[in-house]
C-alpha positions in Angstrom: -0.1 10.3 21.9 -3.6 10.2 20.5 -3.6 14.5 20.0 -0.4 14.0 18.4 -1.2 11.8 16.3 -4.3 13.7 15.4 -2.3 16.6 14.6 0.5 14.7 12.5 -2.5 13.2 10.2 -3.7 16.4 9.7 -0.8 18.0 8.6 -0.5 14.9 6.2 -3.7 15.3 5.0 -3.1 19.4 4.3 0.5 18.4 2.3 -1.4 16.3 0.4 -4.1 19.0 -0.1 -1.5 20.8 -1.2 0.3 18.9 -3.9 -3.1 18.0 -5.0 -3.5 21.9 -6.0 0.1 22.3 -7.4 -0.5 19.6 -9.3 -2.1 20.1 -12.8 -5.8 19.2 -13.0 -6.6 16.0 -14.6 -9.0 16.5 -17.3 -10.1 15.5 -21.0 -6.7 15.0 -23.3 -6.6 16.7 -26.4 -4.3 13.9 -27.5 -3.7 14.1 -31.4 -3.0 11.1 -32.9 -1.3 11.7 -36.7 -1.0 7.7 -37.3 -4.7 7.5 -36.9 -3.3 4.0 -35.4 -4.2 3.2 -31.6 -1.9 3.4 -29.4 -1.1 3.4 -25.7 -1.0 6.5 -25.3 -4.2 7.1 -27.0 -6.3 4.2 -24.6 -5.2 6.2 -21.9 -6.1 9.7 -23.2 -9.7 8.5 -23.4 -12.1 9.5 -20.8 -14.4 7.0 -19.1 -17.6 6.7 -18.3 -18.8 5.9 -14.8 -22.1 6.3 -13.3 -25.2 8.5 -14.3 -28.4 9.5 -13.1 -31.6 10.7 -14.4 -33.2 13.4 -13.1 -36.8 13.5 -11.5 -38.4 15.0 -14.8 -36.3 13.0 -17.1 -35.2 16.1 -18.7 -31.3 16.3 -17.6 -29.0 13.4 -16.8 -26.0 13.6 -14.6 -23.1 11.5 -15.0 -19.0 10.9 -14.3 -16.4 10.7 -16.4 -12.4 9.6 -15.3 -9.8 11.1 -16.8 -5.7 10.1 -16.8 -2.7 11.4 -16.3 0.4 9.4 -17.0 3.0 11.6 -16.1 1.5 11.8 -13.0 0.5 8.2 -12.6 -3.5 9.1 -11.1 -7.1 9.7 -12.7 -9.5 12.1 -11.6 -13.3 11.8 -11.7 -15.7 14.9 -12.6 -19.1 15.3 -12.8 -21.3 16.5 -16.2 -24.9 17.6 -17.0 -26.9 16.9 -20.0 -29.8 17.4 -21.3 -31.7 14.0 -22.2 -31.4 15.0 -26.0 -27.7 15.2 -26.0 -27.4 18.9 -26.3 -26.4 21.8 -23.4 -23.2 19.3 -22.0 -21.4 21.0 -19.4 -18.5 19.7 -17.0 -20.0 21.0 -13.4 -16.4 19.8 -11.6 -13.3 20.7 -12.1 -11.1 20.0 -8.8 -8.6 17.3 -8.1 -10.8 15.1 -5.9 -12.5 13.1 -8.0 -16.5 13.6 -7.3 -18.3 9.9 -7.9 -21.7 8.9 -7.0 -23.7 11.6 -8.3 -27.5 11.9 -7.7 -30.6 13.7 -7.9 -31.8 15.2 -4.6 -34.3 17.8 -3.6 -36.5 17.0 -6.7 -34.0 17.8 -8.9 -32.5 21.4 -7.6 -29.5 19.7 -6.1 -27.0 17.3 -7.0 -25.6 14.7 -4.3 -22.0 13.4 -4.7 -19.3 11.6 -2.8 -15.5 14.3 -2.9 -12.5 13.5 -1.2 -12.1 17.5 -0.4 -12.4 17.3 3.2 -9.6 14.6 4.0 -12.4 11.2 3.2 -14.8 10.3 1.1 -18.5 12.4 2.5 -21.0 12.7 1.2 -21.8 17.0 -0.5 -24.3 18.7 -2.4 -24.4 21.6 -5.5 -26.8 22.9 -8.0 -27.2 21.2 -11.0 -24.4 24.1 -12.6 -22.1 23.0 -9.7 -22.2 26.2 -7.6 -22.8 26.4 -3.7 -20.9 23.5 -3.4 -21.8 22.3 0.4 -20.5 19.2 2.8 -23.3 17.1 4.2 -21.8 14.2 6.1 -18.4 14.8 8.8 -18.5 10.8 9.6 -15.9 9.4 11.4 -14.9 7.2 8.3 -15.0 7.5 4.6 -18.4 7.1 2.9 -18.1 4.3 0.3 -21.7 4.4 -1.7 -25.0 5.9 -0.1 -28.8 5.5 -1.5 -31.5 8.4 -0.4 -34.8 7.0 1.1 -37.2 7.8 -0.8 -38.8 10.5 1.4 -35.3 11.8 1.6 -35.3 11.8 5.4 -32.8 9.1 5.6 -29.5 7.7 3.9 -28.4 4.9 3.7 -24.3 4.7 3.1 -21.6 2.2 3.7 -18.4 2.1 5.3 -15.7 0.0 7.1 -15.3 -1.4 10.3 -12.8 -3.0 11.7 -13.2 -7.0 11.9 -9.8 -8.1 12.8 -7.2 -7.1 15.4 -4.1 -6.2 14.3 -0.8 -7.5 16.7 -0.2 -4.2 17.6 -3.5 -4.3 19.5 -2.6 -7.3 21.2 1.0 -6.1 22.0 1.1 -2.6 22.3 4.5 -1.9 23.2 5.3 -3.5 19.0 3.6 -0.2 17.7 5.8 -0.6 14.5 5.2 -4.0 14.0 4.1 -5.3 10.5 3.7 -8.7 11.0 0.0 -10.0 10.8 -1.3 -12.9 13.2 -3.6 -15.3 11.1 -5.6 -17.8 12.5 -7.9 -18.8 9.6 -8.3 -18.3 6.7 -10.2 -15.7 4.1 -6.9 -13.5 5.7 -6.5 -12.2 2.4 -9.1 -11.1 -0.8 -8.5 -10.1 -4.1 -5.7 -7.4 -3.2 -6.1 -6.9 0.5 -5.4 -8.3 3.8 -8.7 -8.5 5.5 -9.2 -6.4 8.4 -12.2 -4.7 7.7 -15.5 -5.3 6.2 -18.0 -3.1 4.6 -21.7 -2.6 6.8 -24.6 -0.8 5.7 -25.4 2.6 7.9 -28.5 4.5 8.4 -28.2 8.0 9.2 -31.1 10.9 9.5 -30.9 13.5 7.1 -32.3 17.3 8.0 -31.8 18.5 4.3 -28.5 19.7 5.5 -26.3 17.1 7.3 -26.6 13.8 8.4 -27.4 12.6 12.3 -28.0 9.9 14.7 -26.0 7.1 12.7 -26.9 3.7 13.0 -24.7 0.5 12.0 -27.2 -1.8 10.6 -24.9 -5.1 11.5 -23.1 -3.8 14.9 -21.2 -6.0 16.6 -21.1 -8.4 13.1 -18.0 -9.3 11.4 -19.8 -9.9 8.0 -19.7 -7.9 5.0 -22.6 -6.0 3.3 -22.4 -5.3 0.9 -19.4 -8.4 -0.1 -16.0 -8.0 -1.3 -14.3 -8.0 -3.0 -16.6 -5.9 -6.0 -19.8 -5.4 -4.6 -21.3 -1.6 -4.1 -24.7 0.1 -3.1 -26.2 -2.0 -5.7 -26.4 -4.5 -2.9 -28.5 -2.7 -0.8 -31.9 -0.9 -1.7 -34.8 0.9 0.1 -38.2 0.1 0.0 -41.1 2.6 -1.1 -41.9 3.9 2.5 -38.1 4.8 3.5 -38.6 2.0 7.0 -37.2 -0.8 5.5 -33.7 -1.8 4.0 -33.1 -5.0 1.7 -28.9 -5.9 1.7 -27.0 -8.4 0.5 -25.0 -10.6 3.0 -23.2 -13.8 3.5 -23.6 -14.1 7.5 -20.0 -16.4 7.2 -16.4 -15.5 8.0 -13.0 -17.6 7.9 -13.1 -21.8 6.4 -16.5 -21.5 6.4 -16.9 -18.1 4.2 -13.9 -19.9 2.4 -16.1 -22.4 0.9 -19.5 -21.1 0.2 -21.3 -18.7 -2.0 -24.3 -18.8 0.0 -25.4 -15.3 0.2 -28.9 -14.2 1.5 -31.2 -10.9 1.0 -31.8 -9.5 4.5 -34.6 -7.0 5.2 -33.9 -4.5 8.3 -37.3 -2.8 9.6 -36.1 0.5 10.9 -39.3 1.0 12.9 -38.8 -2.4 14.9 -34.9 -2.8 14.7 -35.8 -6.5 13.9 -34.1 -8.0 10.5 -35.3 -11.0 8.5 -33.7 -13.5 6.1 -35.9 -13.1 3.2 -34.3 -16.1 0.8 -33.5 -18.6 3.6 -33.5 -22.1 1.9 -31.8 -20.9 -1.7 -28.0 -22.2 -1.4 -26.1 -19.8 -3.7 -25.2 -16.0 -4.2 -28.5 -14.0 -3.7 -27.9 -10.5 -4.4 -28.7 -7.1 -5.7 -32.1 -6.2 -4.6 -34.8 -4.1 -5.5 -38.4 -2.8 -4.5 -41.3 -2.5 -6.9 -42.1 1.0 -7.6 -45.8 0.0 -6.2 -43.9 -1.5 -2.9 -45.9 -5.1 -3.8 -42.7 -6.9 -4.7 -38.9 -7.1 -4.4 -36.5 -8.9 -7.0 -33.3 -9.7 -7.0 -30.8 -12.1 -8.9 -30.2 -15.5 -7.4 -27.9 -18.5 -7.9 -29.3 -22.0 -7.0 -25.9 -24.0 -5.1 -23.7 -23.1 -3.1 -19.6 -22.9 -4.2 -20.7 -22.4 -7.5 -20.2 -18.8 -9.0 -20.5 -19.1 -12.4 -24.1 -20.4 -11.5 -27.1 -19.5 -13.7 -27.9 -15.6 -12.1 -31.3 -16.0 -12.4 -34.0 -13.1 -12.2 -35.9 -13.6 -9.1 -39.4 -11.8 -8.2 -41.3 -12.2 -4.4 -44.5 -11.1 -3.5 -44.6 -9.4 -0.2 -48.0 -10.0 0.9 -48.1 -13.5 0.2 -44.1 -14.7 0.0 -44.7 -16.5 -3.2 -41.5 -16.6 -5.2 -40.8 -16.9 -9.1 -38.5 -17.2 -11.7 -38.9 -14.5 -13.7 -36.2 -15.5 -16.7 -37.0 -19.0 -16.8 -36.8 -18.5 -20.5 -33.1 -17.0 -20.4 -31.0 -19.7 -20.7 -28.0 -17.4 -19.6 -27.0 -15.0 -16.6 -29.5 -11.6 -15.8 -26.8 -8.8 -15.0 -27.7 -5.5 -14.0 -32.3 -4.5 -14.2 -34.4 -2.0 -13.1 -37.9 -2.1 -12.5 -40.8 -0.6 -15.4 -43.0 2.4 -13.7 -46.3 0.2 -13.4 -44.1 -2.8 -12.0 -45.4 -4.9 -14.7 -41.9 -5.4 -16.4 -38.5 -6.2 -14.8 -35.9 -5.0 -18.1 -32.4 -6.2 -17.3 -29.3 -6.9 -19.9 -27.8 -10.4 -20.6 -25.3 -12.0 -22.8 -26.3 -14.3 -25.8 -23.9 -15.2 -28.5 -21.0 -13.1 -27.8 -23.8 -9.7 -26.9 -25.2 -7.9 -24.3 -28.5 -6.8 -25.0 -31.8 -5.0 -22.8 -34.4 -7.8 -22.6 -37.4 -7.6 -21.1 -39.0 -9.9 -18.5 -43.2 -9.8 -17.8 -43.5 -10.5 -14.1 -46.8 -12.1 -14.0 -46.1 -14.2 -17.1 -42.0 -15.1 -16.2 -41.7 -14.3 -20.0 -38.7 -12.6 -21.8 -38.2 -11.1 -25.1 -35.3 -9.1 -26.3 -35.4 -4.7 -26.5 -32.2 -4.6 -28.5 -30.0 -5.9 -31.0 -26.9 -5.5 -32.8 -22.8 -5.6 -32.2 -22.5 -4.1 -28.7 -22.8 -4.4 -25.0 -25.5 -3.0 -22.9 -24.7 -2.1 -19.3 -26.5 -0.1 -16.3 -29.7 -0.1 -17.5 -32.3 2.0 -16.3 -35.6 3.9 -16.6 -35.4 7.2 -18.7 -38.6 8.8 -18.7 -40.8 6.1 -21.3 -37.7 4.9 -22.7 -34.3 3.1 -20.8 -30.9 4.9 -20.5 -27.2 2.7 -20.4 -24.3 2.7 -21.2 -23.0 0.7 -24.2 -19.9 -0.4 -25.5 -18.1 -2.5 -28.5 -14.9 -3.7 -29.8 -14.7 -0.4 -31.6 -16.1 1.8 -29.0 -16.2 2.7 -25.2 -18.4 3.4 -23.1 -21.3 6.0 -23.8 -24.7 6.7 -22.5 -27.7 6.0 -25.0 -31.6 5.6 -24.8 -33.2 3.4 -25.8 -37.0 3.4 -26.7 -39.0 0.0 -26.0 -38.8 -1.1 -29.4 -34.8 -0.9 -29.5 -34.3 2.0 -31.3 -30.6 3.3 -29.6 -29.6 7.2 -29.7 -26.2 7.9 -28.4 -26.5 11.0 -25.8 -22.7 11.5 -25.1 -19.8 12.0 -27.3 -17.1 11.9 -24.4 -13.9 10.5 -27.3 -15.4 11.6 -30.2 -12.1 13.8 -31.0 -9.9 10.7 -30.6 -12.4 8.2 -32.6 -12.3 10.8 -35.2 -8.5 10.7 -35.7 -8.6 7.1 -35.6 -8.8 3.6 -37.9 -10.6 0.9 -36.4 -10.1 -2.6 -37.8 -13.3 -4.5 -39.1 -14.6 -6.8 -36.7 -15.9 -10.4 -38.0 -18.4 -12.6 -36.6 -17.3 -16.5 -38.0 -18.8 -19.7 -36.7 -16.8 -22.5 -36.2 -17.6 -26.3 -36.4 -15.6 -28.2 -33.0 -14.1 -31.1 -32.8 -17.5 -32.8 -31.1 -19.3 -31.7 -34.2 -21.0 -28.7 -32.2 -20.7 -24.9 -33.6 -18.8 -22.2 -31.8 -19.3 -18.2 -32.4 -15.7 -16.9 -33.1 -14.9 -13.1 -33.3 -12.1 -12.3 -35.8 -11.1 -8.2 -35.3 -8.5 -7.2 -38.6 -6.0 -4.5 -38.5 -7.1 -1.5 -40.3 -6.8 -0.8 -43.8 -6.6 -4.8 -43.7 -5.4 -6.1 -47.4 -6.3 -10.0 -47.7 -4.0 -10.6 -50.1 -1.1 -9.7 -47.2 -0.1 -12.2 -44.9 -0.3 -11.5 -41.2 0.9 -12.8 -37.9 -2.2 -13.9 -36.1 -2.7 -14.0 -31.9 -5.1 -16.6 -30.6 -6.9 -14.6 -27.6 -7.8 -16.9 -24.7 -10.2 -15.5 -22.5 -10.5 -15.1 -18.0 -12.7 -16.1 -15.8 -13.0 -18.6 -16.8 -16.5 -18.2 -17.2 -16.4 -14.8 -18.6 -18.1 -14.3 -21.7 -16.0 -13.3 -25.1 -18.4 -10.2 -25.9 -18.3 -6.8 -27.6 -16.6 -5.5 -24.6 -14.4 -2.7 -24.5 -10.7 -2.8 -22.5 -8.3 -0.5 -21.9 -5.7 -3.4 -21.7 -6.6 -6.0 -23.4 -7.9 -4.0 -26.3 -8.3 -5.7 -29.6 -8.5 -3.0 -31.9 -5.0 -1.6 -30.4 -3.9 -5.5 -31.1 -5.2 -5.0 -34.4 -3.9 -1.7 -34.9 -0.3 -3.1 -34.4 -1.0 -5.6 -37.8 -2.2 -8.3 -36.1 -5.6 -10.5 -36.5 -7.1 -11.6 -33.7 -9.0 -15.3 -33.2 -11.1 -14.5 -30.1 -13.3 -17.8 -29.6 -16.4 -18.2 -27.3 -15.3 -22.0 -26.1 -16.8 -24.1 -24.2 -17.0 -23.0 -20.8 -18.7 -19.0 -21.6 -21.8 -18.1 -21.1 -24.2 -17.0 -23.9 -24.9 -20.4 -25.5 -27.0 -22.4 -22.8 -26.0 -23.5 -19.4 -24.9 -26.8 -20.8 -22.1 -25.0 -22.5 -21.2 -22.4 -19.6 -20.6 -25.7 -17.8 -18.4 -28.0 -19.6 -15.2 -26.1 -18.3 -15.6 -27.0 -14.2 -13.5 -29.8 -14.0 -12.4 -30.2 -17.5 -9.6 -27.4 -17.8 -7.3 -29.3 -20.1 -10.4 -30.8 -21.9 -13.1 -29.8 -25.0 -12.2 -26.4 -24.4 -8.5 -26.3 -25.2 -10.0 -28.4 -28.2 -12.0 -25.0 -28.8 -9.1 -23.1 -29.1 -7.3 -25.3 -31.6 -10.2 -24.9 -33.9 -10.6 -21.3 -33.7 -6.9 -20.8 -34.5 -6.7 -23.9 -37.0 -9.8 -23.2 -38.7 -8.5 -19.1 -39.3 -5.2 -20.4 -40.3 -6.6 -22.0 -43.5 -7.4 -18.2 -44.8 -4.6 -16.9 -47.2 -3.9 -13.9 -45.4 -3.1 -15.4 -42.2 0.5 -15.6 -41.6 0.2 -19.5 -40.0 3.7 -19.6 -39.4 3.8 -16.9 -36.9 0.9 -17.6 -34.8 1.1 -16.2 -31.6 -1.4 -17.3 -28.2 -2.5 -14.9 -25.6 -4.4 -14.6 -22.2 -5.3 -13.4 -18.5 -6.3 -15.4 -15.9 -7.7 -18.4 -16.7 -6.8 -17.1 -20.3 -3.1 -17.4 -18.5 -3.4 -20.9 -17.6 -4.8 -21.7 -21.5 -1.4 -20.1 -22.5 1.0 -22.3 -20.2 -1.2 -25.2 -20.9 -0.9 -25.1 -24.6 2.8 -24.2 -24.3 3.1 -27.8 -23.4 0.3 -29.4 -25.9 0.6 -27.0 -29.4 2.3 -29.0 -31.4 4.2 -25.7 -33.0 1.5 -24.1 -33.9 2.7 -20.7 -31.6 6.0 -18.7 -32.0 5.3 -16.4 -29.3 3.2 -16.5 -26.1 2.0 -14.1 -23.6 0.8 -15.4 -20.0 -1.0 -12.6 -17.8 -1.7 -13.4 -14.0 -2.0 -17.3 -15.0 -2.0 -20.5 -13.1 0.9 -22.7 -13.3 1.0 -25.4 -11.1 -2.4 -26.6 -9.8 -1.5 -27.9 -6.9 -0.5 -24.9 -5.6 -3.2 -22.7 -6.9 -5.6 -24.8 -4.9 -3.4 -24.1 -1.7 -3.0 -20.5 -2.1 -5.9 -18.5 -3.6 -8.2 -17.5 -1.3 -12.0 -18.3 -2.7 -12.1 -21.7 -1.9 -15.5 -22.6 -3.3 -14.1 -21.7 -6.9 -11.1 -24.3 -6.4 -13.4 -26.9 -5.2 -15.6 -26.7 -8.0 -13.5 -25.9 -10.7 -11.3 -28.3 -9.7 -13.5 -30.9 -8.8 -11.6 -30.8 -5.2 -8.2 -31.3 -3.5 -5.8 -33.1 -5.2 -4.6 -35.7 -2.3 -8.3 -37.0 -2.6 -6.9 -39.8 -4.6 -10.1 -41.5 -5.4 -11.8 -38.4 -6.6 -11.6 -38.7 -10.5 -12.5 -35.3 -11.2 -9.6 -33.6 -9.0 -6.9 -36.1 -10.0 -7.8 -35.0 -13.5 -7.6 -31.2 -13.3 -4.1 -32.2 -11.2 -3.0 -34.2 -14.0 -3.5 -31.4 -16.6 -1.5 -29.0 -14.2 0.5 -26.7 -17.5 3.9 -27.5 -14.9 3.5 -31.2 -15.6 4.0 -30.4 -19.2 7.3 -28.1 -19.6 9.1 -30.7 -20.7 6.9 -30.3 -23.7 8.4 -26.1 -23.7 10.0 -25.2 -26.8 8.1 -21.8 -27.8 9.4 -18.1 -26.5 7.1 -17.0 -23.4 5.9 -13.6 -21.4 5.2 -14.1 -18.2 3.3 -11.0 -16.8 2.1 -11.1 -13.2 1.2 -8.4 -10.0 2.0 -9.1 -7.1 -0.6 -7.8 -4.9 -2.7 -10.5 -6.6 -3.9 -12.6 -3.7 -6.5 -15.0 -6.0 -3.5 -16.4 -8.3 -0.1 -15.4 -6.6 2.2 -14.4 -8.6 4.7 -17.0 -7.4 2.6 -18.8 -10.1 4.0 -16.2 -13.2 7.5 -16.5 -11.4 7.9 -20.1 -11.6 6.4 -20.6 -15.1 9.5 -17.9 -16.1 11.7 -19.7 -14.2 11.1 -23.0 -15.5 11.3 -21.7 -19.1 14.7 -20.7 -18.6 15.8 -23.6 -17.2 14.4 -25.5 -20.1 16.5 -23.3 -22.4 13.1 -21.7 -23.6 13.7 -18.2 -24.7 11.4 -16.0 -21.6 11.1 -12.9 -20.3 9.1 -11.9 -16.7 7.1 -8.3 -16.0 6.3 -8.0 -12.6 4.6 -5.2 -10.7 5.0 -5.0 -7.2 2.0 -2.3 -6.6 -0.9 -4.7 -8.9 -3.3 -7.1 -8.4 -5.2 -9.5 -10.6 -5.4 -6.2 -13.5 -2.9 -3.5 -14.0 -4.6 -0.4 -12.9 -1.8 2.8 -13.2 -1.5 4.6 -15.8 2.2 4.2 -16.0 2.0 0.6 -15.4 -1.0 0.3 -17.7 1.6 1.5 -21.1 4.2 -0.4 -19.5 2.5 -3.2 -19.9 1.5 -2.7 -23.8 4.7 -1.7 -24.7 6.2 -4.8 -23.6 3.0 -6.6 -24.5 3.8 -5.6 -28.4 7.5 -5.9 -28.4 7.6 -9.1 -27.3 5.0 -10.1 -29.6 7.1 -7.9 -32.7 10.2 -10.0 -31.6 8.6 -13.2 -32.4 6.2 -13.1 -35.2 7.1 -10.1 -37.5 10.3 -10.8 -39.7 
């Protein structure tokens, strides 16, 4: 049975080689756009920008870009040189298995990247001009995200193992069973039901394959790094290649459930021995990394535990002596991504303040920060470029690119990747207003216009309500929710930073746990009040969009607008509270946010949030409503999208549902992806154009 089985996956795997050739290649689009209006079409034409890496003499950088195909519904990833002035840019890939996780080896004569070619992820080499292309690993398992040591003698890598036996295992003779035997709960996550989790591997390598593999967590059902985003980021090396730093949370079922306290583990490869090195901190700990002089390791910390929009706070140890600091003590907002300076003086790291990601710099010994950059744009992936950084950055207006950045801020923009298709193309200006709230406080509002905006034209105006629901309203860059393709369709957009997003103090990241129908539904009628006094907004065909949390804002005003709307659009949103804190899967983010369970009758808090459910106000319905939802989305069902469409038809509201069987919390397929805009816009057209 096993042989046949062996041979039956192997001819699958060669069919699919196969078609994979037949198939066109996936590459750049040379997409032409006469309009000069964004469309669809045009999002998806667009390459993006994954990861890069600097080469050992600073002089080349190699990066990935994903390109993709609608007609046949997939991307593909290939790999590009460049030289660190933006000149010599050559595509080194060009095969249908998308190449990923490119790095410098060998001091800079070979290139390192995960391919699919073989039949899993492993892990290959080629020269930097993507000849002698050569497989290093033959693991038993695909190769998620592997780190070098820094002697090169070892590599780190993860993969999965299994955690959970299926029912098949326990009843052999059901081999075509599908049924799943759950006896607790974290069963499901994000888009998955949980059988496996990722562990951290250390494997020998000879300069020519990889040996004598060792699972750093055998025999542990934990995850390292942890689902249902985290990647090699998680885990790091130190500067002698005989230790390992990763990211953990040693917990599984209820108790995993209800707690975000992670840890930073350190694994001594010459002992076998591991460590806890942040016992005692309560919240997420994650993401570390060595000093370059092997004296300290950092890594980003939140203080309590079930709280995951905690402060992520900057966090540096000494390793002779344990002492501990807070290094941006003087950021009052979240540290994202950083990287160490050369001399392991400086820590530089990008964070959002008022509506921006910028590259700020933190002194260790001082626990000071200043800011490196400025302007309209986001900053992401920093990391050292010779004497300067190197990151990506991104706006309203633009995508990713790669830029460095010199120490006094000065930006230069090293890729080009959509030039051609910016170049056929009108953006709409893009407006910072503040706003004065209804508790007398101010509140940073972006305003994006459709191009070749007249003000003396009237035009119907969407109120965008933003996820997370502590995810910050910045310059970011979607390839879904896209406001320049919003504005490109003759619509303004009101995109307010209310209360509840970070950038503006911790005070105001807060205010939204346990207040959902509170101060920052106020927000949003000022944004979209205080815009609907200009004379070129159309303010009788206002329309009120949003994902996630953004979803629930949408059914909750629904029932609380007062006719201000004509149309709304509800993306993956929560409907009926009581529910939601039943069935999504994160429990610490329900207790928080919710204050707690909503049969603790004497708990104010929860009986609030319950009371504000957006299902205990359809009576209040009277305004046409999307409902969009995916139903692989395990953190808000989407029973939740199905019930707020059924319920508006029952009411005699004018509705209409898009469901897709094959997404989760985001629409991710090309076909989907314009599926979802088209309907997006003509539901939208229906209502609030005449």
């Amino acid at each position: 049975m096993v042989m046949a089985t062996s041979v039956l996956l192997g001819a699958c795997t060669q069919e699919a080689k196969k078609a994979d050739s037949e198939a066109p290649l996936i590459g750049r689009s040379e997409i032409k756009v006469p309009s000069g209006r964004m469309t669809p079409e045009t999002l998806w034409a667009m390459g993006r920008i994954g990861d890069f890496c600097v080469s050992p003499d600073a002089k080349k950088i190699v990066y990935t870009v994903a390109y993709y195909s609608v007609p046949q519904n997939k991307s593909n990833r290939e790999v590009f040189v460049i030289n660190a002035d933006g000149s010599d840019n050559k595509q080194i890939t060009s095969t249908p298995y998308s190449e990923n996780n490119a790095v410098w080896i060998k001091g800079g004569t070979k290139i390192a990247f995960l391919s699919s070619e073989s039949g899993s992820s492993q892990l290959w080499e080629m020269n930097p001009d993507g000849t002698d292309r050569k497989q290093l690993s033959k693991y038993d398992g695909n190769i998620e995200g592997f780190a070098f040591s820094p002697n090169e003698k070892k590599i780190l890598f993860i993969s999965q193992v299994k955690t959970v036996k299926s029912s098949t295992d326990k009843y052999p003779d059901l081999d075509k069973t599908s049924g799943i035997i759950i006896t607790d709960l974290m069963y499901k996550h994000w888009d998955e039901w949980v059988t496996t989790a990722p562990h951290p591997f250390i494997a020998d390598f000879d300069g020519n394959t990889i040996g004598n593999v060792i699972d750093v967590m055998e025999g542990e059902l934990f995850e390292s790094p942890m689902k249902p985003f985290g990647g090699i980021e998680q885990l790091a090396w130190n500067t002698t290649s005989d230790k390992i730093a990763y990211t953990c949370r040693k917990k599984t079922g209820k108790e995993y459930a209800f707690s975000t306290n992670s840890d930073i583990y350190v694994y001594d490869l010459n002992t076998k021995q591991t460590s806890n090195i942040t016992e005692g901190n309560m919240g997420y700990d994650t993401n570390p990394q060595y000093s370059p002089d092997g004296k300290s390791i950092a890594w980003l910390s939140m203080e309590r535990d079930g709280y995951e929009a905690d402060q992520n706070r900057l966090m540096v140890m000494n390793l002779e002596t344990g002492e501990k600091n807070f290094i941006s003590k003087d950021f009052d907002s979240n540290v994202n991504e950083f990287c160490w300076s050369n001399d392991s003086k400086n820590i530089y790291f990008t964070g959002i303040w008022h509506g921006e990601i910028q590259i700020y710099s933190a002194d260790v010994a001082a626990c000071s920060v200043k800011p490196v950059t400025s302007g309209m744009h986001d900053y992401s992936a920093v990391a050292l470029f010779g004497d300067k950084l190197i990151a990506k950055r991104q706006s309203m207006s633009m995508g990713d690119e790669i830029y460095a950045v010199s120490l006094n801020g000065e930006a230069t923009q090293i890729t080009s990747e959509n030039k051609h298709i910016y170049d056929q193309l009108t953006m709409g200006n893009v407006e910072e207003r503040w706003m004065k709230t209804t508790d007398g406080k101010e509140i940073l509002t972006w305003v994006i216009y459709p191009p070749q905006f007249d003000p003396n034209k009237k035009y119907p105006t969407l109120l965008f309500c933003e996820g997370g629901p502590q995810s910050p309203v910045s310059q970011f860059w979607s390839y879904r929710w896209n406001f320049q393709i919003m504005a490109a369709n003759d619509y303004i957009i009101v995109a307010p930073n209310r209360r509840g997003l970070p950038g503006f103090g911790m005070e105001w990241n807060e205010a939204v746990s346990g207040d959902y129908g509170g101060q920052c539904m106020k927000d949003y009628f000022t944004a979209i009040d205080d815009m609907s006094k200009e004379p070129f907004v159309d303010k009788d065909n206002l329309g009120c969009v949003g994902a996630s949390f953004g979803g629930f804002s949408v059914y909750w005003l629904a029932g609380h607008h007062n006719k201000r709307f004509k149309a709304f659009i509800a993306h993956d949103g929560i409907f009926n509270m009581e529910m939601q804190y039943l069935e999504t899967e994160e429990m610490w983010f329900a207790n928080w946010d919710m204050g707690g369970a909503y049969w603790e009758k004497d708990n104010k808090t929860a009986q609030n949030t319950f009371a504000n459910s957006p299902h205990n106000f359809v009576d209040k319905w009277d305004t046409p409503i999307l409902c969009i939802h995916g139903e692989k989305d395990y953190r808000i069902l989407a029973n939740q999208g199905m019930a707020a469409f059924n319920a508006a038809v029952l009411r005699g509201v004018p509705a209409e549902l898009l469901i897709f069987p094959d997404e989760n919390h985001w629409v991710l397929k090309p076909q989907n992806g314009i599926l979802w805009q088209r309907t997006f816009f003509e539901w939208l057209d229906k209502w609030l154009k005449k």
